[in-house]
Structures are given as structure tokens and as C-alpha cells.
C-alpha positions as CSV (number, residue, x, y, z in Angstrom):
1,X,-1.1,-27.9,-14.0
2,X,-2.7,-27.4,-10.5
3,X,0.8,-26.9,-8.9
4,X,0.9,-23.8,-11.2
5,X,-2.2,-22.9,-10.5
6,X,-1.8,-22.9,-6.9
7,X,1.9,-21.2,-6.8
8,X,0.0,-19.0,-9.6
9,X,-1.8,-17.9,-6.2
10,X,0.6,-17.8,-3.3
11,X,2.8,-15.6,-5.6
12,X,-0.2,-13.1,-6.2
13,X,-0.6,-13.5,-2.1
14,X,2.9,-12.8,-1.6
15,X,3.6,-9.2,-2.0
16,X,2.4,-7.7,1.1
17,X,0.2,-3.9,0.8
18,X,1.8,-2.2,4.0
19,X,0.0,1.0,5.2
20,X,2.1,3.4,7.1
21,X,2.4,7.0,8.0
22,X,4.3,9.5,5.3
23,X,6.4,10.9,8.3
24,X,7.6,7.5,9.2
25,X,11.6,7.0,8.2
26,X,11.4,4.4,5.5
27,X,11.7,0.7,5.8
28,X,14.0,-1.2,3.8
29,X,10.6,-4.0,3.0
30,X,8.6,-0.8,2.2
31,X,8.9,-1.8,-1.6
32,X,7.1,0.8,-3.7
33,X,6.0,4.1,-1.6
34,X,3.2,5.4,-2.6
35,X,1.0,8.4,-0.8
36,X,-2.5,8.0,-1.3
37,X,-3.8,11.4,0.3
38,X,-5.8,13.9,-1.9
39,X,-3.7,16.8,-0.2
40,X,0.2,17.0,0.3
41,X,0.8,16.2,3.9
42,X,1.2,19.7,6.1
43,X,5.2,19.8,7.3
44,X,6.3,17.6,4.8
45,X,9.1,18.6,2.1
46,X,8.8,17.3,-1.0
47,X,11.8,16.1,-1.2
48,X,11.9,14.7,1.8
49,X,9.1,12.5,1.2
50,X,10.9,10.1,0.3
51,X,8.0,8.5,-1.7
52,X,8.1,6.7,-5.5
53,X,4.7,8.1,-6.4
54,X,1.3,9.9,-5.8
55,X,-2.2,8.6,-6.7
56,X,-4.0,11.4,-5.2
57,X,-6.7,9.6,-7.7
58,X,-7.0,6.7,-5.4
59,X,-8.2,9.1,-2.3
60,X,-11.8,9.5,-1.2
61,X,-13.2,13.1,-2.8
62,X,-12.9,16.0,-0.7
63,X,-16.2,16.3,0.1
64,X,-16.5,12.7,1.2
65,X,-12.9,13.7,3.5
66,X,-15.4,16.4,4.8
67,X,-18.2,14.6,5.8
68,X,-16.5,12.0,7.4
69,X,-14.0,14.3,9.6
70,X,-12.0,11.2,10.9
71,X,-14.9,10.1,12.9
72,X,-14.4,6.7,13.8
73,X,-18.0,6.7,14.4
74,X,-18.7,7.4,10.9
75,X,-16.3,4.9,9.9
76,X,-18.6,2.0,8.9
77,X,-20.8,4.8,6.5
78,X,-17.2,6.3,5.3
79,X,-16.5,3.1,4.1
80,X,-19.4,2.6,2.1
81,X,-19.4,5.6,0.6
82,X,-15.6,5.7,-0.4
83,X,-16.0,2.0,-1.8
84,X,-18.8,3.5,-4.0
85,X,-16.4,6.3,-4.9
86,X,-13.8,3.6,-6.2
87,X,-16.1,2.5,-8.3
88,X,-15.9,5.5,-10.0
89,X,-13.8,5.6,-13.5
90,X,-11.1,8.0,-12.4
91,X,-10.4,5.6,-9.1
92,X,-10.9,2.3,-11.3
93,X,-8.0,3.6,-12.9
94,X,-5.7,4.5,-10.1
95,X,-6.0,1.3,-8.0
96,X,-5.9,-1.1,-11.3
97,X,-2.5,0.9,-11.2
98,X,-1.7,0.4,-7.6
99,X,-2.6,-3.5,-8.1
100,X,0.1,-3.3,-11.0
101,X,3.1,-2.2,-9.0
102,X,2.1,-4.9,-6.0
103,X,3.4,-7.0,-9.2
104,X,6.9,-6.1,-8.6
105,X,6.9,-6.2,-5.0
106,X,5.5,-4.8,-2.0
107,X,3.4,-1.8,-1.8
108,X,3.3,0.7,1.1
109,X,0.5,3.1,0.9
110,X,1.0,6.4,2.7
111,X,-0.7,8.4,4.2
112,X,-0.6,11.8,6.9
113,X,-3.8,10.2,8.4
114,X,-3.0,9.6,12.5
115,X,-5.6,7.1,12.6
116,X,-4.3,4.3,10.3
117,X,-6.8,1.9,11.5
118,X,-10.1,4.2,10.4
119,X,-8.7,6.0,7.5
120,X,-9.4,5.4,4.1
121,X,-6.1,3.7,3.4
122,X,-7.5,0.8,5.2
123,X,-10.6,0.9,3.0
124,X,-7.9,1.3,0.3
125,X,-5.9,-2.0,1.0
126,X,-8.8,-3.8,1.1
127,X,-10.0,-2.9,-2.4
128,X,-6.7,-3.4,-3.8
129,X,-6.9,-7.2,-2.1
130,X,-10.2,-8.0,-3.0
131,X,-9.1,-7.4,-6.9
132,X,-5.8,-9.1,-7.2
């Protein structure tokens, strides 16, 4: 029973959440592509996108976009504030989906943002990982 339990745990691990850029060329381990932006990224065809879904849902608010302007300054108060925001009903919803399709596989979230490492698809992963 506890060696179910435990490979109960390194299979829930296993599917990695990748975070890359939209106008990146696809990777073959990209498993489910997902853009997680509110707005459709500027220069970017819709069918080119290359992308199995959209959960604009799962995005900070615009307002909260706003404030924070991609201020890596800000970053630490962004993050509280969009965690709050998840907490939200509408956002419940959209990550409980994204934490269903890690289920099949890996997830990629995308996103337009230049700054991977202080945009909200960081704050994203993280919440995703701290409820599977």
C-alpha cells in the first residue's frame, strides 16, 4: 500500500508545467499549450498560434495587469495580489482546469510576457503546483 502511495506521488510530480513564450516554435515535450494572457498577443495570427487552448480566466485582471506594469519592483506586491485574485471563483475554476490537463501530460503555459521570470505565469505555475 505505501508503494502505491508513494508512486501515487512521483506520478502526480511527473508531468512537468513548462512556461514559455507564445512566439517560441513549439517543442515536441511542450505537451498541452495553453496561453494564459488576458489579451491575444500583438503580431500573433491565430492560426499560427499554434496553441491547444486559452484560459484567459487564469490571467491576473486587467486592472491588476495595470498597476503592476511589468515592474519587477512590484513583483513581490503583484504576486500577492494576483494569488488573492485566484482565489476568486471564476480563477478557481480555470486553474482546477489547468491542474486537470497536467493529468495527461505536460503543460506549457504561454504567455507574450518578455519577462518570464516576473510575470504572472510564474505566479501561475506555482499555484497550479501547490494544488496538485
Amino acid at each position: 500500500m505505501a508503494t502505491k502511495r508513494a508512486s501515487a506521488r512521483a506520478s502526480a510530480a511527473e508531468p512537468p508545467i513548462r512556461i514559455r513564450r507564445v512566439y517560441d516554435a513549439p517543442d515536441p515535450d511542450d505537451g498541452t499549450r495553453v496561453l494564459v494572457d488576458r489579451v491575444w498577443p500583438r503580431g500573433l495570427a491565430r492560426a499560427d498560434a499554434q496553441l491547444d487552448e486559452w484560459a484567459k480566466d487564469a490571467a491576473p485582471s486587467t486592472e491588476l495587469r495595470r498597476w503592476y506594469g511589468h515592474d519587477p519592483d512590484l513583483f513581490p506586491e503583484f504576486t500577492r495580489r494576483y494569488r488573492a485574485e485566484l482565489t476568486t471563483p471564476e480563477r478557481r475554476e480555470a486553474v482546477a482546469h489547468l491542474i486537470e490537463l497536467t493529468a495527461s501530460g505536460p503543460l506549457t503555459l504561454l504567455t507574450a510576457v518578455k519577462d518570464l521570470d516576473h510575470g504572472h505565469v510564474q505566479v501561475l505555475a506555482e499555484a497550479i503546483r501547490d494544488q496538485e
